[in-house]
C-alpha positions in Angstrom: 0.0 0.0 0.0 2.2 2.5 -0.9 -0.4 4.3 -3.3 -2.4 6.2 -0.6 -4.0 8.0 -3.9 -7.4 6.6 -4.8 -8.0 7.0 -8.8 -11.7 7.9 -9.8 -13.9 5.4 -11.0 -14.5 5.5 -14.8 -17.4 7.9 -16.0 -18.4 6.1 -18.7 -18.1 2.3 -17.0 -20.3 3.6 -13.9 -23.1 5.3 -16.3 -23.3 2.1 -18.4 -23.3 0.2 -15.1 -26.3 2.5 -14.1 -28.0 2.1 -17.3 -27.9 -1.3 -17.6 -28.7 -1.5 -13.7 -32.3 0.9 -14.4 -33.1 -1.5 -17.8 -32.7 -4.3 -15.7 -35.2 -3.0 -13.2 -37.8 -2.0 -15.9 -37.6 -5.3 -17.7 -37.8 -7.0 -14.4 -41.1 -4.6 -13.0 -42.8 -6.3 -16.4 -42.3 -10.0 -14.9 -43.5 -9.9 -11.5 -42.4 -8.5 -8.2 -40.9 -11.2 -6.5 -38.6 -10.9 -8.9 -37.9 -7.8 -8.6 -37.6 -8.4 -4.7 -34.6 -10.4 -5.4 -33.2 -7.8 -8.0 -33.1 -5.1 -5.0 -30.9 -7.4 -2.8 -28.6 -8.0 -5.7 -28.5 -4.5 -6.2 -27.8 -3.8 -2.6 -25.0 -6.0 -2.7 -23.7 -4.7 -5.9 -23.5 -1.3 -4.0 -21.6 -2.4 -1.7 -19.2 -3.5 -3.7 -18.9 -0.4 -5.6 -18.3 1.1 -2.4 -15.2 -1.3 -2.1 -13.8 -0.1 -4.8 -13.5 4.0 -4.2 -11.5 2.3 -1.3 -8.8 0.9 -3.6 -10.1 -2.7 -4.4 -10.6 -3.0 -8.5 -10.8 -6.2 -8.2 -14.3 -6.0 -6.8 -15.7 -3.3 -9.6 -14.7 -6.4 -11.7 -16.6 -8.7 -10.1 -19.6 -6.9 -9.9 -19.4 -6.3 -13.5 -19.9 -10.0 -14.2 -22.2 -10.2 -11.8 -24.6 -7.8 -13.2 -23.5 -9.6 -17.0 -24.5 -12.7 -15.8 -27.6 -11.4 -14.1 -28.6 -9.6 -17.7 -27.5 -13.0 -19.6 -30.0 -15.1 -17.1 -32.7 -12.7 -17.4 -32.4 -12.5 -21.2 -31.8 -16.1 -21.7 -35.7 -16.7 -19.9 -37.6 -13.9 -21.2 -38.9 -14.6 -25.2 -37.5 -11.6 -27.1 -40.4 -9.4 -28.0 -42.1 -9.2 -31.6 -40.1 -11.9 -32.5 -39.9 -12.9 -36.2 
């Protein structure tokens, strides 16, 4: 720990992560709340380990960036696309 200098988080990474985060949501409120219960903890979590991160730990904005892909992937991957060919 000789850095005591914490470097910014990217713009652009955390309004995509936002973006996708608010879709999510929407796309979610259309299913049915329960799941959407379970999307709020995620999120909670997801926070935290945001947080982590404007501590110095990058490795955890990395991890919660393929934890919210994979959560996208899942929720894509059961929901038919709409108007559909």
């Amino acid at each position: 720990m000789a850095n005591n200098q914490q470097d910014p988080l990217p713009a652009d990474l955390m309004n995509e992560f936002a973006n996708k985060m608010a879709k999510l949501i929407a796309e979610l409120k259309q299913d049915n709340q329960a799941e959407l219960q379970s999307l709020r903890s995620e999120i909670k979590e997801l926070r935290t380990q945001l947080v982590d991160v404007k501590t110095g730990s990058r490795l955890n904005l990395a991890r919660t960036w393929d934890e919210l892909t994979a959560t996208l992937l899942a929720h894509e991957a059961k929901s038919p696309p709409e108007g559909g060919p």
